[in-house]
N, C-alpha and C positions, 0 to 999 in steps of 0.2 A: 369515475374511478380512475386511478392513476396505476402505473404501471412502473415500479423501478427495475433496472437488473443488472444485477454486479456480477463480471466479469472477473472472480477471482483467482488466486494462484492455481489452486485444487478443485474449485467449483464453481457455476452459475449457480447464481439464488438470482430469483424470481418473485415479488411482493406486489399486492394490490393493496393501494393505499386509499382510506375513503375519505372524503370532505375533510372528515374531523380531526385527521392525522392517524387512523386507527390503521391498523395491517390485519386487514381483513382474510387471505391470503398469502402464505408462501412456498415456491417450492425449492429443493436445492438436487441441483446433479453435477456429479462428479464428472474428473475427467485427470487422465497420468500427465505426469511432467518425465521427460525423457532427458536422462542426463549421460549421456554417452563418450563424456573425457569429464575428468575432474575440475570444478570449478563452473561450470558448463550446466546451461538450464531450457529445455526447448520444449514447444509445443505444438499440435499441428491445428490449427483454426479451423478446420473440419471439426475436429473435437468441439471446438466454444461452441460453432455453429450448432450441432446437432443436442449438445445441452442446453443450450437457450431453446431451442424450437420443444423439444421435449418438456420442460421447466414451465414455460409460455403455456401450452398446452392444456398443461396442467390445470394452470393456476387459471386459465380463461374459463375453463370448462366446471371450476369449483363455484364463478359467481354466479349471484342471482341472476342474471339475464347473459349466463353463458359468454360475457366476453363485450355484449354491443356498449354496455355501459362507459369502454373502458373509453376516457377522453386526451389521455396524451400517456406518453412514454418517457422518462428520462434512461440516460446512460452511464454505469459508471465503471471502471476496470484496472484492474492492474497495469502500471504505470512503467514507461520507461521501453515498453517490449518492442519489436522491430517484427515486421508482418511486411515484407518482402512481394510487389503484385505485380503478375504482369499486365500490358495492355489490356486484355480481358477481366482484371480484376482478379485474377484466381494467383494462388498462391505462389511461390516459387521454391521454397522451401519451408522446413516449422520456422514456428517464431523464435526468436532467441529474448529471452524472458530479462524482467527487471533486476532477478537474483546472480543472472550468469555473471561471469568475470572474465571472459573471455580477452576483452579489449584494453585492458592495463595499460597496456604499452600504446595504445593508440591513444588514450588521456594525455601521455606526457607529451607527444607530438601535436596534439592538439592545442595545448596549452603551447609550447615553443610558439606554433606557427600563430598564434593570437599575440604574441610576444609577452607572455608571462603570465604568471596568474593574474599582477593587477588588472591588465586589461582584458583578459576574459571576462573577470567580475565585472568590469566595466560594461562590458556588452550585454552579458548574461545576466548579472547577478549569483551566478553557481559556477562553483570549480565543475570542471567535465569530471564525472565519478564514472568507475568502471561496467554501472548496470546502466547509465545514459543511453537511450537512443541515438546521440549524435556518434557516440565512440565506436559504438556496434555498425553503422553506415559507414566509418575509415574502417573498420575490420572487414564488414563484406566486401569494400571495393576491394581492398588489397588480396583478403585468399580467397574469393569466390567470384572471380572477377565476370567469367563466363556469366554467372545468373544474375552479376550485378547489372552487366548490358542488358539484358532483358529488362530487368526491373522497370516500370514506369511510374509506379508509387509506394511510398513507404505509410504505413500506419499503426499506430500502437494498437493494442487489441481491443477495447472494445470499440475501436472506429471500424475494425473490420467487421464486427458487426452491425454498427450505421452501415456499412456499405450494404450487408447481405439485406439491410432491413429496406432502404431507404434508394437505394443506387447511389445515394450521395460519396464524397470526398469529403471529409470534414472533419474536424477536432476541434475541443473547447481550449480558452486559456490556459484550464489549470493541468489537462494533460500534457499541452504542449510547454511546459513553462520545463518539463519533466526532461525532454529531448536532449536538454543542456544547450539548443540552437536559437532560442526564444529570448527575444527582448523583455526578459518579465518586467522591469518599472512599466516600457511602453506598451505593453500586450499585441505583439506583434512579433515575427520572424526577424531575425537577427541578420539581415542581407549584408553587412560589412563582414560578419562571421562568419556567414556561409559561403561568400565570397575568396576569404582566406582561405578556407577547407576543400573551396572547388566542388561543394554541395551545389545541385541542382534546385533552385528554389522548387522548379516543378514536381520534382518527387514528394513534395510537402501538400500537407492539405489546407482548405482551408481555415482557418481558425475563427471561431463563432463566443459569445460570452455563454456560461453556461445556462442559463437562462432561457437564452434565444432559440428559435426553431432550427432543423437542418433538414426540413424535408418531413415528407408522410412516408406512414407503411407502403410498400409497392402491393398491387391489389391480390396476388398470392401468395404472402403470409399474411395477410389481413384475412383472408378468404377460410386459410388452415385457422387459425387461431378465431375468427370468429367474431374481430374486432371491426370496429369501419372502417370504411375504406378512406381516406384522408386524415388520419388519427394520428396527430406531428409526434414527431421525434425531436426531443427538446438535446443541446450539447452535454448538457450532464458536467462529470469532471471527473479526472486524477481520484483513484478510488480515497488514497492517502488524504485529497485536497477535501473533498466532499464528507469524507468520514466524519473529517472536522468540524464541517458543517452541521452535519446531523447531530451533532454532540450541542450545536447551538453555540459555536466558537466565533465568532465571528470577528473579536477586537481583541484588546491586547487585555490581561489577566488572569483568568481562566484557562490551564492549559489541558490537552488530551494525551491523555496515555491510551494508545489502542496496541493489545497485544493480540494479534491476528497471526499469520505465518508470519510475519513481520514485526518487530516493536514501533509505534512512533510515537514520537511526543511533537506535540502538534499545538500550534494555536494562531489564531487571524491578528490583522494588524488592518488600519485605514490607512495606514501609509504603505509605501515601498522602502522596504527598512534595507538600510546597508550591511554588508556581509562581508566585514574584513578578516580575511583570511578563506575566505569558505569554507566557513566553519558548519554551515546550518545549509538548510534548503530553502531558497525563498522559490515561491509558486504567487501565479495571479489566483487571487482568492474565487470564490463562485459566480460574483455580482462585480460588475464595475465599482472601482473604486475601494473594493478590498483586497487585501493580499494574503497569503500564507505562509507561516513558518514552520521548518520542523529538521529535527534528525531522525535519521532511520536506520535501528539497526536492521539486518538478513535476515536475524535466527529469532524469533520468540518463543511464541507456541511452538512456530516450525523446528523448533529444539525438542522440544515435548511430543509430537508427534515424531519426532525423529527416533528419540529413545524408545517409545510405542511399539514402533515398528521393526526396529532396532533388535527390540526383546523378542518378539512375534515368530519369527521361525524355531525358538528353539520351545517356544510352549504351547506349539499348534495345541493341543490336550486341554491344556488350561491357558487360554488367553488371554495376555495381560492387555486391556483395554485403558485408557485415558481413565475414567472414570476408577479404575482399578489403583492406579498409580497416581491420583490424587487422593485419594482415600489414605493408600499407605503416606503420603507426605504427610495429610496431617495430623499423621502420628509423629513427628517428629518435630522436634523444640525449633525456633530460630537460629537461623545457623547453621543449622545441617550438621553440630555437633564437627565444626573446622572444618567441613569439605566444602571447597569453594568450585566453581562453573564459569567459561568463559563461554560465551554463546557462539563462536564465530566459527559454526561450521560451513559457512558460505562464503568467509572472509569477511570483512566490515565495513559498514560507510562510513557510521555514525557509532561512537565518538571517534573513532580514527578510521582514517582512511586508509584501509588496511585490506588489497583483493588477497593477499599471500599467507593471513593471519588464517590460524585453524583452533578447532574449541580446543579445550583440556580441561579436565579435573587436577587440582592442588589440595593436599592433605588427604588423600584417599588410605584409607586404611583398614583393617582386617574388622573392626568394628561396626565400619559402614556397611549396611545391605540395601536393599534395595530404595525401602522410604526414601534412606537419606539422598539417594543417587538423585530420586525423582524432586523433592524438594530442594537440593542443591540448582538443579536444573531451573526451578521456576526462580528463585532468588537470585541466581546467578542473572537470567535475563531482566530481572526489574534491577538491581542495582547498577550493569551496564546500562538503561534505558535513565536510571538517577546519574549517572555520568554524560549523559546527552541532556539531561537536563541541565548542569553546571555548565556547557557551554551553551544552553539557548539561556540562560541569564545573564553569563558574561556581554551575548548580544546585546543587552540592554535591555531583554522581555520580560517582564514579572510572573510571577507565579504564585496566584493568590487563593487558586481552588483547581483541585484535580477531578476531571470528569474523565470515569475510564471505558472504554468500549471494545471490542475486540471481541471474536470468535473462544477465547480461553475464557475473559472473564466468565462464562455462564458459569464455571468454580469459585465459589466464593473465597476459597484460599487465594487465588489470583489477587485478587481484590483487596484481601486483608493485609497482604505481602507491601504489595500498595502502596496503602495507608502507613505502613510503619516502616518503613524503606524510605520513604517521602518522609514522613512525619508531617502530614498533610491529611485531613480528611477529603475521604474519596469517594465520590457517587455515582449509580448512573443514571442517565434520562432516560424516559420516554422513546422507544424504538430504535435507541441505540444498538439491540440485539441484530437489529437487521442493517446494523454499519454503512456501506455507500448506496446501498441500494433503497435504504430509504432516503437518503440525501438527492438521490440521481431522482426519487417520484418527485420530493420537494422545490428542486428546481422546475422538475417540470408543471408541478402546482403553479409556481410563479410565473411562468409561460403561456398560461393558457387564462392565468387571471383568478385564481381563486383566491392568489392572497397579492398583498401588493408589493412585497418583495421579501428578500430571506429573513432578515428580519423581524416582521412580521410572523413567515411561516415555523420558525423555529420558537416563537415565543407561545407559544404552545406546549412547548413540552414542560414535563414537569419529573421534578426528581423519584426514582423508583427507591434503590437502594442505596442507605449510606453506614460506610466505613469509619470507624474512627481509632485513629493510632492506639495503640498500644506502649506505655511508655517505655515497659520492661524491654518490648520488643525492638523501640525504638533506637534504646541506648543499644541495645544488640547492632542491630544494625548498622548503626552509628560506627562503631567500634569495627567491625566489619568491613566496613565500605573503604577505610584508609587502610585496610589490606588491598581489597579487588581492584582498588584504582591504580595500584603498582603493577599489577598483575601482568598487566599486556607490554610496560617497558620493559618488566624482567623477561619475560620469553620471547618478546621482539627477534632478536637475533637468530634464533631457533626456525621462525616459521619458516625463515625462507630453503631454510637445510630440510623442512622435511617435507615441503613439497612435492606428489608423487611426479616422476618422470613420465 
């Protein structure tokens, strides 16, 4: 048995995966994101730890032999976050997350002192964006300098959990390709970079392919959970990189829409594709000698959950729940009947690079209620993520089949939206419900020899549900989308005015 577990925005989920690609097992536990200035996104890794061990628990205690069966662990998590250790290993402060925006202003100095954008992309392959881990390392040293001297190691988040699991230091390519500090063509740290930045290579972990081992369970959480004791811990990857993976992405055609807290449109490459203008994300892909592309916007789902909860205090009595306010969407035609939705309550990566940009509603009127608000919302973030798609084709990526994955899909309206937004039929696979975390078991399949490489382990899956456009809906859309794509030049000028102080 296999063991994935995704280290997401909102939650651990926890999956046991058997021979056959089946998910025998899952648990999910929650945990708060703490936003305490505007823009700003933080977490305390106590939190991940004690939903992982909880979730683990769980899910050991559901199998048939209570746990001994289980033969290796992959890793996968939210991408980008900064996890601040001191000598001891323990924390220094919360994490400061993939979504915060904190560090804007330390992108542009980063980029100056690399002397320009071209030659960052030179080094990198990625412009420094403002959820990077590298920008967030110039912000700590500068306003928190006291805890930066302390610091002895930095780690994205689910490496903080290889640590708790493992005692190891270590990160895989595709998390670290994430950092903005990573030589992604060569799959290695970027020492001319870090050199410039006056980054201490040593604060960096080591980097492993995702594939490869980083060490066994240490003998008490093997002991709690029930599993043996030497049961490796394979590198896993970038929840974004792997997700892709699980969708069975691996080369260039086929692209991923996953709308999670996040939107991404994703898909693999055998090469190391060039990125002029940094326009897209390039990532080391899962396995040696693939790569990853993608844009990411902030807000997807986590626009919908935002309105959720948004709504939530004033109907404690009758609680408008997700499932409620899908329901009402689709009662409502394509279109939202003129009310359009800009997603960017986080600010934006993808399609602009934009920390200062804030959501909005355009054509709201006395006619709209609430349907339209909640469907406005879910159209508004697939036609922004159709806008990330016109720049990964400009890259030169085709897009010849959409395979969609994400925590919202489980609403078929997601999906339908989709398909006719794209004007592409849209499907999903085989365990894509359980997104990085079953990518993170799959590599660690690959690790321990059950299959002979992703390739292989992904060819397994098989299509579940398929979408297909709708033409009425399509020309709607159609007609639609050469409004929303103006959207964000025309209020450009605005965000920066309403910026809270």
């Amino acid at each position: 048995m296999l063991i994935g577990i995704d280290l997401g925005t909102s939650a651990c989920k926890v999956i046991a995966v058997s021979r056959s690609g089946e998910v025998v097992a899952k648990v999910l536990r929650h945990y708060p994101v703490h936003t305490t200035n505007p823009g700003w996104a933080e977490q305390e890794p106590a939190d991940w730890w004690a939903a992982t061990d909880e979730a683990l628990t769980a899910v050991t205690a559901s199998l048939p032999d209570r746990g001994r069966e289980v033969t290796g662990i992959g890793l996968c998590g939210q991408m980008h976050g900064l996890t601040a250790l001191d000598g001891a290993g323990e924390p220094l402060r919360r994490a400061i997350l993939w979504n915060d925006q904190r560090a804007a202003r330390e992108c542009e100095w980063i980029t100056d002192r690399a002397g320009g954008l071209d030659e960052l992309l030179r080094m990198t392959r990625n412009r420094m964006l403002p959820g990077f881990t590298g920008c967030k390392i110039v912000w700590f040293r500068e306003h928190e300098p006291e805890l930066f001297t302390r610091t002895r190691r930095i780690l994205n988040p689910k490496d903080y959990l290889r640590l708790r699991l493992t005692g190891e230091y270590a990160t895989d390519v595709s998390d670290a390709s994430g950092t903005g500090l990573f030589d992604v063509a060569n799959r290695r740290w970027s020492d001319e970079l870090l050199g410039l930045l006056g980054i201490d290579r040593a604060l960096l972990p080591d980097v492993v392919e995702s594939v490869e081992p980083t060490g066994t369970v240490l003998p008490g959480p093997a002991a709690r959970w029930n599993i043996p004791e030497g049961t490796p811990v394979f590198g896993g990857g970038g929840d974004a990189v792997i997700q892709t993976t699980a969708m069975g992405l691996l080369d260039t055609g086929p692209v991923g829409f996953t709308i999670g807290t996040a939107g991404i449109v994703a898909g693999g490459a055998s090469r190391c594709p060039d990125n002029p203008g940094g326009r897209v994300q390039v990532s080391c892909g899962n396995e040696p000698g693939r790569w990853h592309v993608m844009g990411v916007s902030l807000s997807a789902g986590g626009a919908f959950q935002w309105l959720r909860d948004a709504l939530a205090p004033a109907t404690a009595a009758d609680p408008v729940t997700l499932e409620r306010l899908s329901k009402l969407a689709r009662d409502i035609g394509p279109g939202s009947e003129g009310l359009l939705f800009l997603p960017y309550l986080l600010g934006e990566r993808s399609p602009h690079v934009a920390p200062e940009a804030s959501a909005s509603w355009v054509g709201l009127t006395p006619m709209h209620h609430l349907g339209h608000i909640a469907r406005s919302v879910m159209e508004g973030v697939v036609l922004n993520m159709r806008e990330i798609l016109e720049v990964y084709r400009q890259a030169g990526l085709p897009c010849d089949r959409v395979v969609a994955s994400g925590g919202a899909t489980k609403e078929p309206l997601w999906l339908q939206i989709l398909a006719d937004v794209l004007n592409r039929e849209t499907v999903t696979v085989t365990g894509v419900a359980e997104g990085g975390a079953y990518g993170a078991a799959l590599a660690a399949g690959v690790g321990i020899g059950w299959w002979r490489d992703l390739t292989e382990a992904v060819g397994m899956l098989a299509v579940e549900q398929t979408f297909t456009p709708d033409p009425a809906a399509v020309a709607t859309y159609d007609r639609i989308f050469q409004r929303h794509r103006h959207l964000y030049e025309g209020l450009r000028p605005l965000f920066a005015e309403t910026v809270p102080a």
